[in-house]
N, C-alpha and C positions, 0 to 999 in steps of 0.2 A: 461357404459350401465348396466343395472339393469337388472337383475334374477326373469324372471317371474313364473318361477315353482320353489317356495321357497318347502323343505321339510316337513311334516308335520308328525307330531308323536301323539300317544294315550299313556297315562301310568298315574300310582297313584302317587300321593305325598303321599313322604315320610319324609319329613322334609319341617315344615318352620318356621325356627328359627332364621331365618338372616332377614335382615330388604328388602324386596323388593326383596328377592331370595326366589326361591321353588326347593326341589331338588324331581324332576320326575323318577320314576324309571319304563323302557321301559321293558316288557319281550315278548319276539317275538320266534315264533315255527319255528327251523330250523333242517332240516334232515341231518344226519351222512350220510356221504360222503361215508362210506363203510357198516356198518350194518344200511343201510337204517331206520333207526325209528328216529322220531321226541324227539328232545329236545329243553325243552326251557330255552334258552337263556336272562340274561337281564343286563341291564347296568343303568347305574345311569347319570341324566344329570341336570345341573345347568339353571334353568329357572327363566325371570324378569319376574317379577306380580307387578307392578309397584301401580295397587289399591289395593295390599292388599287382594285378595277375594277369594281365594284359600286357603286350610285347609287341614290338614292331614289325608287321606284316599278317599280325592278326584278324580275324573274320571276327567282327563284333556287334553285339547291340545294344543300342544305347535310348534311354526314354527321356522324354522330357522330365523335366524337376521344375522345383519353385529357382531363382538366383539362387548362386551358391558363392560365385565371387563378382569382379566388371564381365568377365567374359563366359564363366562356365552358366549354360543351361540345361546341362543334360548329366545325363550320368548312366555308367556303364551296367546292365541288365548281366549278360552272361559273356562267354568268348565261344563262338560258332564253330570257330575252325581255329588252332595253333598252326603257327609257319613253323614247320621242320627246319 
């Protein structure tokens, strides 16, 4: 049975230098658990772009997928924003 609320993620590319990978880099504002102030937090995730159309310094969204290789889980939805 198939997973109808796939996850969805916003973040830049920062790399696409592999053939059909982008690597996304997420950074999300999370609060300190005891001096209460916000830090941000961000992780790096391997995404298919399977046409190519994403570029580095790109605004993108990426969903989760089933494995695609060791590292890719997600794969690229649309580009939000192009870097001029």
């Amino acid at each position: 049975m198939a997973r109808e609320n796939k996850k969805e993620l916003i973040g830049r590319v920062v790399s696409d230098k592999m053939s059909k990978t982008i690597v996304v880099e997420i950074v999300q504002r999370k609060m300190h658990p005891i001096y209460h102030k916000y830090l941000k937090v961000s992780k790096k995730v391997k995404a298919h772009d399977d046409k190519e159309v994403s570029k580095v310094g790109d605004k993108v969204k990426i969903i989760e997928v089933r494995p695609i290789s060791k590292d890719k889980r997600w794969a690229l939805v649309e580009v939000l924003e192009k870097l001029k």
